[in-house]
N, C-alpha and C positions, 0 to 999 in steps of 0.2 A: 521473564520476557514473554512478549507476545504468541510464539510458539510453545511455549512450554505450560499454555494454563490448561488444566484438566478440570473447569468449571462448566458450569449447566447451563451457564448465561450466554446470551449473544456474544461470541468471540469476535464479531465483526465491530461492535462496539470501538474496540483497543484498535484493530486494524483501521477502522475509518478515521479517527483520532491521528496515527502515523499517517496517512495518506492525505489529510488535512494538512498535518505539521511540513510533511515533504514536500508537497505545490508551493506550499510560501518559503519553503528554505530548502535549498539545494544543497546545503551542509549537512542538515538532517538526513535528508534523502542519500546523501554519498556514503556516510556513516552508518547508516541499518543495514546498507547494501551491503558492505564490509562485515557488517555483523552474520546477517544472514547469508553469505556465499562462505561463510566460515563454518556455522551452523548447517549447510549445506554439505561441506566434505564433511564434518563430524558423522552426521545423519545417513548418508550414501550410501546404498547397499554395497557398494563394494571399494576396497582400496583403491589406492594407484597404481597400485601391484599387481590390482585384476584378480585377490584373495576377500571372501567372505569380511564384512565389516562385523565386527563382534558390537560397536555401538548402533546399528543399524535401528532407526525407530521409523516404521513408514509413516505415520500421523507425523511427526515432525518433520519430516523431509518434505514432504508433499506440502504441509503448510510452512515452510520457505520457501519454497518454490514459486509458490502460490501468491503471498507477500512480495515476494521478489518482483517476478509477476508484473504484479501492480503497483508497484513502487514506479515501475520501471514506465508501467503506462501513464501515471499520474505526471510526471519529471517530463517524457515528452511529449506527449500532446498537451497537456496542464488540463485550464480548465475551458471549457467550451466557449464562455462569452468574456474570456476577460481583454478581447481586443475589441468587441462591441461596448464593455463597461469604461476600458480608458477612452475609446472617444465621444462616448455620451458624456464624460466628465470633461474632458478637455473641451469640448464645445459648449458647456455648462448648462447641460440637459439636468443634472444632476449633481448634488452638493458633493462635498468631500468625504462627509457622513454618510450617504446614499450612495456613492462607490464606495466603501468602506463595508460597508452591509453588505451589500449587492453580492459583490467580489467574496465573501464570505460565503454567504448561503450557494453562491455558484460552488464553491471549493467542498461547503459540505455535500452537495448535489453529486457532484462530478466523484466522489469518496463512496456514495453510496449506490451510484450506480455499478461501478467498478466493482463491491463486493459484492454484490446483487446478481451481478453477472457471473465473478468465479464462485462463490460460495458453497455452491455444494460438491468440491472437491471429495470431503467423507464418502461420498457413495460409491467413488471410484476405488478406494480403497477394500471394499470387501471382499 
């Protein structure tokens, strides 16, 4: 999963990709959420008990949170002009194909700003 890569490469990659997937579908988005608020108590420094977590990882924790986050931003506010791109279509400023694009490059916009903005969670950790 998304939290669990220990790779060199852009992690934001895989995150912008789910925050893509989750503006266009609200299934997606309810489902990682689930994921990640699970991944979340696993991760937690401390039980419910208010005892030491023996699986305690802070890179994961902090990157669901983080995820979380901005799942959470993407779902409601969405994406900045998709109530200017439905009515340049519906007025037929613009073809079906041309919102179709549009509405896309807003969604990957809208995904890369978002990680662009939390991104560098890692420093906080040290």
């Amino acid at each position: 999963m998304i939290i669990h890569l220990e790779a060199d490469w852009d992690e934001a990659i895989l995150e912008r990709f789910a925050l893509v997937i989750a503006q266009q579908s609200q299934h997606f988005a309810l489902q990682l959420t689930w994921i990640l608020q699970g991944a979340i108590e696993d991760y937690q420094p401390e039980t419910v008990e208010g005892k030491p977590n023996p699986s305690y990882n802070r890179l994961f924790y902090h990157r669901c949170i983080t995820l979380l986050s901005n799942i959470e931003r993407c779902v409601v506010y969405g994406s900045p002009r998709s109530i200017e791109l439905q009515r340049m279509f519906e007025k037929g400023d613009i073809s079906r194909a041309e919102y179709e694009e549009m509405k896309l490059e807003d969604r990957l916009n809208n995904a890369k700003q978002i990680t662009t903005h939390g991104a560098d969670f890692r420093k906080h950790l040290v």
